[in-house]
C-alpha positions in Angstrom: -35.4 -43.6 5.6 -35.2 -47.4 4.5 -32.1 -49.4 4.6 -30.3 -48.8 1.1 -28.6 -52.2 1.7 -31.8 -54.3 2.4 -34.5 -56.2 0.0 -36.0 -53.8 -2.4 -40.0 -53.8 -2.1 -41.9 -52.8 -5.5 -45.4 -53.5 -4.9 -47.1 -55.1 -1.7 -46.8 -58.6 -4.0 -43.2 -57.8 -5.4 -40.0 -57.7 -3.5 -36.7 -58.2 -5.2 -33.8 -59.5 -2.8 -30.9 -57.4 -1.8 -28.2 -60.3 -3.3 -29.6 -60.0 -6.4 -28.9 -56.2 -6.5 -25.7 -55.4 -7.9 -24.3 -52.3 -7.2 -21.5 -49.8 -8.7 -20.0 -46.6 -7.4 -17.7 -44.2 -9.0 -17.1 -40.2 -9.1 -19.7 -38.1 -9.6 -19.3 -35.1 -12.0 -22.2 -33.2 -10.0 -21.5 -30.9 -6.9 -19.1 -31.9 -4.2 -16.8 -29.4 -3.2 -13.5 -30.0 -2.3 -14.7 -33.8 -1.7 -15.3 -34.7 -5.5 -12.5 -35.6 -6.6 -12.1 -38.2 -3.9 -15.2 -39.7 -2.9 -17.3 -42.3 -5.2 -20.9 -40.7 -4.6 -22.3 -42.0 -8.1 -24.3 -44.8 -8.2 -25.2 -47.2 -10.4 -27.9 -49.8 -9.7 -28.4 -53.1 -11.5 -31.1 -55.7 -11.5 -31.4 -58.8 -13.8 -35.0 -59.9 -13.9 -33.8 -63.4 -16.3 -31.5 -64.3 -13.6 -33.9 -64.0 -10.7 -35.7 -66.3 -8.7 -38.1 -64.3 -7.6 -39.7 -63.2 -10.9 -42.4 -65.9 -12.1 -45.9 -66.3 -13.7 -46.9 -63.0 -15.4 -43.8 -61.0 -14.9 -41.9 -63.3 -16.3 -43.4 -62.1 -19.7 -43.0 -58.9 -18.7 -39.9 -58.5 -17.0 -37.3 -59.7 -19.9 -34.3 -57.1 -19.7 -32.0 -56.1 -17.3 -33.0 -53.2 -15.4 -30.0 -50.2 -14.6 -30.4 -46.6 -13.1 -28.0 -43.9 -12.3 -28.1 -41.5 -9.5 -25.5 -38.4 -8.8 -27.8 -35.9 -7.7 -27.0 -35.9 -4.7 -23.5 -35.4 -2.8 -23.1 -38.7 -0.3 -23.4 -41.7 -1.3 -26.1 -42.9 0.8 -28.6 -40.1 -0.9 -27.7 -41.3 -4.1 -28.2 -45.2 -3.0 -31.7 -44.5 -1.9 -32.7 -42.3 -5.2 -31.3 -45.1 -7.4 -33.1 -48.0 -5.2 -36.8 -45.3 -5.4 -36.0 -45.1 -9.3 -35.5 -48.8 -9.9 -38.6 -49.9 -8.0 -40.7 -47.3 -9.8 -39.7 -48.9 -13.1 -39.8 -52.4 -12.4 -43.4 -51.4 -10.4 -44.3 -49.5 -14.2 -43.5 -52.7 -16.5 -45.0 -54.9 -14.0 -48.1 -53.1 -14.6 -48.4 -54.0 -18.0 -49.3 -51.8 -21.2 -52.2 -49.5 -20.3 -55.7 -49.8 -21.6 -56.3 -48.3 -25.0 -58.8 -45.4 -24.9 -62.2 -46.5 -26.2 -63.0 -43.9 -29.3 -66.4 -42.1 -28.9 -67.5 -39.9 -31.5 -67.6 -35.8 -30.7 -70.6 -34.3 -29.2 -73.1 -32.1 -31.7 -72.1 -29.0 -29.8 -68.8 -29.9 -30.3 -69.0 -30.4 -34.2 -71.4 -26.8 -34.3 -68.3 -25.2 -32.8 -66.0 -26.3 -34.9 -67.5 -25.5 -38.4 -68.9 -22.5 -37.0 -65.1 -21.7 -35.9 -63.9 -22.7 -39.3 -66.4 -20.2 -40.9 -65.2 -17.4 -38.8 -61.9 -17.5 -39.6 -62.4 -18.1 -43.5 -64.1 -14.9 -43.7 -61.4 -13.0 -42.0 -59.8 -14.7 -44.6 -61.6 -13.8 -47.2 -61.6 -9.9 -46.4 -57.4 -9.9 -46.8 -57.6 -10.8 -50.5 -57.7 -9.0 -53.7 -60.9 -8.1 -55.1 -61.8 -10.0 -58.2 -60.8 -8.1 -61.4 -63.4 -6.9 -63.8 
C-alpha cells in the first residue's frame, strides 16, 4: 500500500507533489455502523493543473481544469484516501494521453456485402408471405 500523504505518481514521466494536493474530508452517507455519524471517512481530492509547477510543455495544453474526485466506498478514511489518490492519477494519466486516434474507414469485405443483401432478401420474403393477397 503506498503512502496516501506522499507525491502522487501518474506516469513514469508525471508526478504531481503532495503540497499541491488539497484535500477534504467529511461524513460519509455509505456504511459505517455505529461510527458514521462521527467519523469524516469521505474524501474529496483536489488538484489544480493551472496553478502547478510541475505541469509544462504538452500537458500544459492538455491539462487546463482543475481536477476533483470523491471517494466513500469505503469505511476508514485511509481506504477512501488511496481510492481517491488511484482515481485521480487514472484521470490525469487519461487526459495526458491525449484524444485517441480516429479509426481509419475501410470499406466492408464482398462476403460481407453478399450477407447482407442476401439477409435483407430473406427477411422481405417472410415479409412478403404475412400480407394480403392482391385483390382481383
Amino acid at each position: 500500500m503506498s503512502d496516501p500523504t506522499g507525491d502522487l505518481s501518474v506516469t513514469d514521466s508525471f508526478t504531481i507533489p503532495a503540497t499541491e494536493l488539497h484535500w477534504h474530508f467529511s461524513r460519509s452517507s455509505g456504511p459505517g455502523g455505529q461510527s458514521v455519524n462521527t467519523s469524516d471517512s469521505r474524501v474529496e481530492l483536489r488538484w489544480d493543473p493551472r496553478t502547478s509547477r510541475v505541469v509544462v510543455g504538452i500537458a500544459k495544453d492538455r491539462l487546463r481544469s482543475e481536477f476533483s474526485v470523491v471517494a466513500s466506498e469505503h469505511r476508514s478514511q485511509l481506504q477512501n484516501r488511496m481510492a481517491a489518490r488511484h482515481r485521480l492519477a487514472q484521470r490525469v494519466a487519461s487526459a495526458l494521453a491525449g484524444p485517441r486516434k480516429s479509426r481509419r474507414r475501410t470499406r466492408p469485405t464482398g462476403g460481407s456485402v453478399t450477407r447482407r443483401l442476401d439477409a435483407k432478401r430473406k427477411r422481405s420474403a417472410i415479409k412478403a408471405t404475412r400480407r394480403r393477397p392482391p385483390a382481383e
